[in-house]
Structures are given as structure tokens and as C-alpha cells.
C-alpha positions as CSV (number, residue, x, y, z in Angstrom):
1,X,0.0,0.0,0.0
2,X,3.1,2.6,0.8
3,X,4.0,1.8,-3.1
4,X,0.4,2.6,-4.4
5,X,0.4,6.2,-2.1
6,X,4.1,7.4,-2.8
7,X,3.5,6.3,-6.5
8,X,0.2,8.6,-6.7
9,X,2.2,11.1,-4.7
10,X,4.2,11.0,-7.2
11,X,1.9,11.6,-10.3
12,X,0.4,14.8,-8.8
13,X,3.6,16.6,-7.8
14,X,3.8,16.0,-11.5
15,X,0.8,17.6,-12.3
16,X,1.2,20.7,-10.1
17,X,2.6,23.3,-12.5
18,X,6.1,24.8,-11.8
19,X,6.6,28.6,-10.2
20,X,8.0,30.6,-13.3
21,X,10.4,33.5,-12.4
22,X,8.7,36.5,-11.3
23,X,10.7,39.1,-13.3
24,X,8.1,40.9,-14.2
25,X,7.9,41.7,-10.7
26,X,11.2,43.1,-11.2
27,X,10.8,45.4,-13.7
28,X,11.1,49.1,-12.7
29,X,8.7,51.3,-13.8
30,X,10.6,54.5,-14.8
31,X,7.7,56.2,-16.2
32,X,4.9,55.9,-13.6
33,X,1.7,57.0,-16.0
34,X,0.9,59.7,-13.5
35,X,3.8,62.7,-13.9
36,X,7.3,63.6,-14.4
37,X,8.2,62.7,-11.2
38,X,12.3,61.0,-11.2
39,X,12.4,63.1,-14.8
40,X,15.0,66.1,-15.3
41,X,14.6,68.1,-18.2
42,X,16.9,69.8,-20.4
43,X,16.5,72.4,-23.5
44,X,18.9,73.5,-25.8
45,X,19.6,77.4,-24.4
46,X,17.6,77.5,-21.7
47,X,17.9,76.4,-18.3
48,X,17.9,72.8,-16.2
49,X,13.9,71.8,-15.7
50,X,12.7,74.4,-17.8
51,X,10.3,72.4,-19.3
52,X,10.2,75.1,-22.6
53,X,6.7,75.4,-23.9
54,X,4.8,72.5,-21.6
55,X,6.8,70.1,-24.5
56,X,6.7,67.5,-22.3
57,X,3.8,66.5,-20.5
58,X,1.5,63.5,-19.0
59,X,-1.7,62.8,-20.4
60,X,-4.0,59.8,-20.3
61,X,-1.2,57.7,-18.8
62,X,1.0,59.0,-22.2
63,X,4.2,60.5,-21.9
64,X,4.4,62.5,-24.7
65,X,6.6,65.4,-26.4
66,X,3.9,67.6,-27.8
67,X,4.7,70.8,-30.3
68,X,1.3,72.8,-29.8
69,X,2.2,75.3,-28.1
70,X,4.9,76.3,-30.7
71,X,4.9,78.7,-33.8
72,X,8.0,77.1,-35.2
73,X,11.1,75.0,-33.6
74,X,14.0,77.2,-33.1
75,X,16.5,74.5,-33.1
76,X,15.2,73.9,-29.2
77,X,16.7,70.4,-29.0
78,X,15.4,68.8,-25.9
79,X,15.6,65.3,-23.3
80,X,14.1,64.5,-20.7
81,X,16.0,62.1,-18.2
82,X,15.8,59.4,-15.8
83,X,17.7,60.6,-12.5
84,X,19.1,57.8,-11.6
85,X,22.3,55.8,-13.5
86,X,22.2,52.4,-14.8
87,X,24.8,50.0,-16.2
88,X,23.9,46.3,-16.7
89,X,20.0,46.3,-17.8
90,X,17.3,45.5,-20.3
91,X,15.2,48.7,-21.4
92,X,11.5,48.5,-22.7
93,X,9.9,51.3,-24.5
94,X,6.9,51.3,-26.3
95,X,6.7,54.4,-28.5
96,X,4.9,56.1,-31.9
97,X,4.9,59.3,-34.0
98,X,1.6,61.3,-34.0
99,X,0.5,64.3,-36.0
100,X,2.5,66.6,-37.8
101,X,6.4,68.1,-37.2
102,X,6.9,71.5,-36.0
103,X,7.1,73.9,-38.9
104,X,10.8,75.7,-39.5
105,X,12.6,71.9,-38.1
106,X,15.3,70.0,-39.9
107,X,14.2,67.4,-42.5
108,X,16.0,64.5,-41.1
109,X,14.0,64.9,-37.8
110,X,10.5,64.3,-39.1
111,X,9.3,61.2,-36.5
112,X,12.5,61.2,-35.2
113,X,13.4,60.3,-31.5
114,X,15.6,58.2,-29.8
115,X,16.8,56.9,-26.3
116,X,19.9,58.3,-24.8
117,X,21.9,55.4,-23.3
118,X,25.0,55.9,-20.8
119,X,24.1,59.4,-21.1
120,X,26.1,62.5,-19.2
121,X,23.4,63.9,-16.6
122,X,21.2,67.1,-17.3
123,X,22.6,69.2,-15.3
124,X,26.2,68.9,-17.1
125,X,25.3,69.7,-19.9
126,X,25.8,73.3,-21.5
127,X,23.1,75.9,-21.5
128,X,23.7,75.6,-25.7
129,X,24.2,71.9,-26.0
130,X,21.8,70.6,-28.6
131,X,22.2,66.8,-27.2
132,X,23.9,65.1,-24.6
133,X,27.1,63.1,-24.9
134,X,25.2,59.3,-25.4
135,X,25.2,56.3,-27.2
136,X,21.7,56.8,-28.8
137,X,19.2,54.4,-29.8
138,X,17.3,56.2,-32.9
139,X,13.4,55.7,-33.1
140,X,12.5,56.3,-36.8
141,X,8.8,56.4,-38.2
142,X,8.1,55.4,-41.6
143,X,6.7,58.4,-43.9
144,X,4.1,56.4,-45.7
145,X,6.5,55.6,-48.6
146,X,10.0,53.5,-48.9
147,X,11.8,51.6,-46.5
148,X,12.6,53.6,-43.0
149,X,14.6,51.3,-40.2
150,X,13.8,52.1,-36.5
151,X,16.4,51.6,-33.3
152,X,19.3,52.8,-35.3
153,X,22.4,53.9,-33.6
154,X,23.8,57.0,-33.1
155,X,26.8,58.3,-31.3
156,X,27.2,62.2,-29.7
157,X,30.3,62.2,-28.9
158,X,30.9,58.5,-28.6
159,X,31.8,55.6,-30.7
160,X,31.5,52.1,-30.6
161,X,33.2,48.8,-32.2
162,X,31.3,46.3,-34.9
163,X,33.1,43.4,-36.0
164,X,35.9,44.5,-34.0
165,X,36.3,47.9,-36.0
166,X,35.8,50.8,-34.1
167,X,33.1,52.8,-36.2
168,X,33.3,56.6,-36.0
169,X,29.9,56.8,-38.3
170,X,27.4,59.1,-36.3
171,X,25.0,57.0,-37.6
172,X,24.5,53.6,-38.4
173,X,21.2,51.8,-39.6
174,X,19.8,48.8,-38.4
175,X,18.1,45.4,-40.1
176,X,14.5,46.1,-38.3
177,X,11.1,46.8,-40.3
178,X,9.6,50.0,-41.7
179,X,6.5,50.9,-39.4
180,X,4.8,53.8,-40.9
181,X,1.9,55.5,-39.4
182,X,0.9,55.5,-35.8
183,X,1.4,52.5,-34.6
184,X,3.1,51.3,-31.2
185,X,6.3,49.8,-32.0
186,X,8.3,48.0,-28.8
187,X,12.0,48.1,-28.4
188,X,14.3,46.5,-25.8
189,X,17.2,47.1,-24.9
190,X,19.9,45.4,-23.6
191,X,23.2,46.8,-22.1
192,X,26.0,45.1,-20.2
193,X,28.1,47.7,-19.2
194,X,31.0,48.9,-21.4
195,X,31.2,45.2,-23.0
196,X,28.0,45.0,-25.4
197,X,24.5,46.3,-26.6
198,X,21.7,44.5,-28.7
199,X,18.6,46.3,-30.0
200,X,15.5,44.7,-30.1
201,X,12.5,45.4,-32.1
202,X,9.4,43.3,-31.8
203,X,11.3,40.4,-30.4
204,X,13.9,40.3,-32.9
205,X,17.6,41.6,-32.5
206,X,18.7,44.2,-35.2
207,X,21.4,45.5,-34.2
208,X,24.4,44.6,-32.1
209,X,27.6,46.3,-31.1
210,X,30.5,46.7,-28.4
211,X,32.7,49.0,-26.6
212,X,30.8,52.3,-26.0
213,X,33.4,54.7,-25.3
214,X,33.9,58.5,-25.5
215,X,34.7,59.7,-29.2
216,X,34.0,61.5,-32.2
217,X,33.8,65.4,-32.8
218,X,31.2,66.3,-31.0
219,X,32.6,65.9,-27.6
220,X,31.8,69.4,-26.1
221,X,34.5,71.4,-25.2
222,X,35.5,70.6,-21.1
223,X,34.1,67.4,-21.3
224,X,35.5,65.6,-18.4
225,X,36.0,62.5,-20.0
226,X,38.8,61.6,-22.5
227,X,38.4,60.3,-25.8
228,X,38.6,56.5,-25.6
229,X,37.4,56.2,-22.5
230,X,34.6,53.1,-22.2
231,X,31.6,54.0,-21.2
232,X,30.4,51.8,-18.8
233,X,27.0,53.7,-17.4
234,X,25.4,56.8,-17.3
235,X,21.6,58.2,-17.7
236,X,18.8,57.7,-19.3
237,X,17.2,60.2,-21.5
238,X,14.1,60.6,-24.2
239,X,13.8,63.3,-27.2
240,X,12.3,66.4,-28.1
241,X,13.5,66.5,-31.9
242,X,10.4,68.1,-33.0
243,X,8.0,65.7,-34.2
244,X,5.0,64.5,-31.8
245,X,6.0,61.6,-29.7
246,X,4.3,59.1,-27.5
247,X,5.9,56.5,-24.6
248,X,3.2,54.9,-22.8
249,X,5.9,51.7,-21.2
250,X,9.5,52.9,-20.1
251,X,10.4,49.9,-17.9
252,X,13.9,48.7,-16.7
253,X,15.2,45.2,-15.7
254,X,18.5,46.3,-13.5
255,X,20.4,43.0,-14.7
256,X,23.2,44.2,-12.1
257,X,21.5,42.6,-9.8
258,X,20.9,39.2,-11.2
């Protein structure tokens, strides 16, 4: 009979489905839906937190960078940035482009945003300084027409390596999808430090590189930090470029701690 019980024993510990890892419990919820609380803001000439022309706001649970109250752009170059430094971590966004760009602003910025990774803070950056010294992950919307690749890279003041050449190209396109209109698209991703970075789009990885380090010619003069040096963490920050722009997930898995 002790055979018979341990054997059914047995069959149902089986059956009883196993705990998964909670990570989503895990993730960190940078945006919180609500407000720009944890968020420092910084415009090209003007002052740190002023927020120039309500561009950034919270609405319906939406951060967004919003162009309504402007006549035309002015080159005013903004970012709005997480206050706290990361290194090792997985980064979700789930953005789209909306409406029409700003009259008077560049070409090349029409749905054009981006996420600043490893990213000097807000406050050290100069009253004048369009864009901070970052390794930048480029959000691109397609313009109804033609082939448009999203989570580009792009390097202020910084370069990287692929294929172990160091590549000095301020920008460099991906192998991800054209997605034209307004739809959500969701990128992750995922940075270990100074050693490597894969982009994500939709679940599939489109671009990978290594060795983000200070470089380039558009290292602002005073920079503390010498060219060559690895880059190994910094801040997180989100464009104003002057199209309308949506985030409605900016989560973080802090893999330092795994």
C-alpha cells in the first residue's frame, strides 16, 4: 500500500505546475503613467527643468513630447532624463509618432526620436548643448513611402566597435522593419556595461555592437571625460526633436543585480 500512495504522490507533484520567475515583478517602472516625477529636463539654451513650452507633458497615462504650443522649432533640441544611472539592464519602450512636425525643423528629424543610453546627466550639460554626450538608440517612423529602419544607432560624442572595427559613423542603420503611421512599436534594450549592446524590435535583435566609449567630434569642449574612455553607465534620457512623440511603457530590468 506505501508503493500505491508514494507512486500517486508521485503523479500529482507531476501535475502541479512549476513557479516561473517572477521578473516581471522586477521590472522598474521609470515612467509611472501619472507625472514627471524622477524626470530632469533639459532644452537646448535654456535652463535645467525648464520644461520650454509645456513640451513634455503627461496625459491619459501617455508621456508625450507635444509641439502645440509652438509657432516654429527654433532648433530647441530637448531630453528628458531618468535621475538615476544604470549599467547592466534591459530597457523597454513602447513608443509612436503622431500628428504633424513642428514647422521651420530639420528634415531628417521628421518622427525622429531616440533613447539616450550611458548618457552625461542634465545638469552637465551646456546651456547651448543641442544633445547630450550618449550612445543613442534612434526611433524612426516610416513616412508612408520607402523603406525607414527604427532603433538605429547614433553616437554624440561617442563611438563604438562592430566586427571589432571601431566605427566613428554618427550613424548607423539597423536590419529592423519599416513601421509607418501611428502605430506602437516595442524596443528593448539590452546593455551590459561597457562590453555590449543589442537592440530589439518586436522580439527580434537588429542590431548589435560593443565598446561604448567617449569619441568623435562632438565631444563638447570641457568634457571631463577623455576620448577612448569606455563607457560603462550613465543616464537615461528621451527626445524632443520636433515631431509628436508618444511613450506609454518605459520599464527597466537592472540585470546588475541578477
Amino acid at each position: 500500500m506505501k508503493a500505491k500512495y508514494l507512486f500517486l504522490f508521485l503523479v500529482l507533484a507531476s501535475c502541479k505546475p512549476k513557479q516561473q520567475p517572477a521578473e516581471d515583478a522586477q521590472w522598474i517602472q521609470l515612467f509611472n503613467g501619472e507625472d514627471l516625477t524622477g524626470w530632469d529636463i533639459k532644452f537646448s539654451g535654456h535652463e535645467l527643468n525648464d520644461n520650454y513650452k509645456n513640451t513634455f507633458r503627461v496625459e491619459n497615462g501617455i508621456l508625450k513630447a507635444c509641439y502645440d504650443e509652438y509657432e516654429n522649432f527654433d532648433n530647441k533640441f530637448g531630453h528628458i532624463f531618468f535621475k538615476e544611472k544604470f549599467s547592466h539592464y534591459k530597457l523597454r519602450v513602447e513608443y509612436r509618432f503622431v500628428g504633424e512636425q513642428v514647422p521651420d525643423a530639420p528634415g531628417w528629424a521628421i518622427r525622429n526620436n531616440g533613447a539616450m543610453l550611458h548618457s552625461q546627466s542634465a545638469e552637465s550639460m551646456g546651456i547651448g548643448q543641442d544633445f547630450p554626450v550618449s550612445i543613442e538608440v534612434q526611433f524612426l517612423g516610416g513616412t508612408g513611402e520607402g523603406e525607414r529602419t527604427t532603433a538605429n544607432l547614433c553616437t554624440p560624442g561617442t563611438n563604438v566597435v562592430m566586427d571589432g572595427k571601431l566605427i566613428t559613423q554618427h550613424c548607423n542603420g539597423s536590419s529592423s522593419k519599416t513601421y509607418h503611421g501611428d502605430q506602437w512599436v516595442t524596443v528593448e534594450i539590452i546593455v551590459h556595461g561597457d562590453s555590449i549592446i543589442h537592440h530589439v524590435v518586436e522580439g527580434d535583435t537588429v542590431l548589435t555592437y560593443t565598446k561604448p566609449q567617449i569619441g568623435g567630434d562632438d565631444i563638447p569642449e570641457g568634457f571631463p571625460l577623455t576620448e577612448g574612455t569606455p563607457l560603462t553607465e550613465g543616464y537615461i534620457a528621451f527626445q524632443a526633436e520636433s515631431h509628436p512623440a508618444e511613450f506609454r511603457v518605459i520599464e527597466l530590468l537592472d540585470l546588475s543585480k541578477k
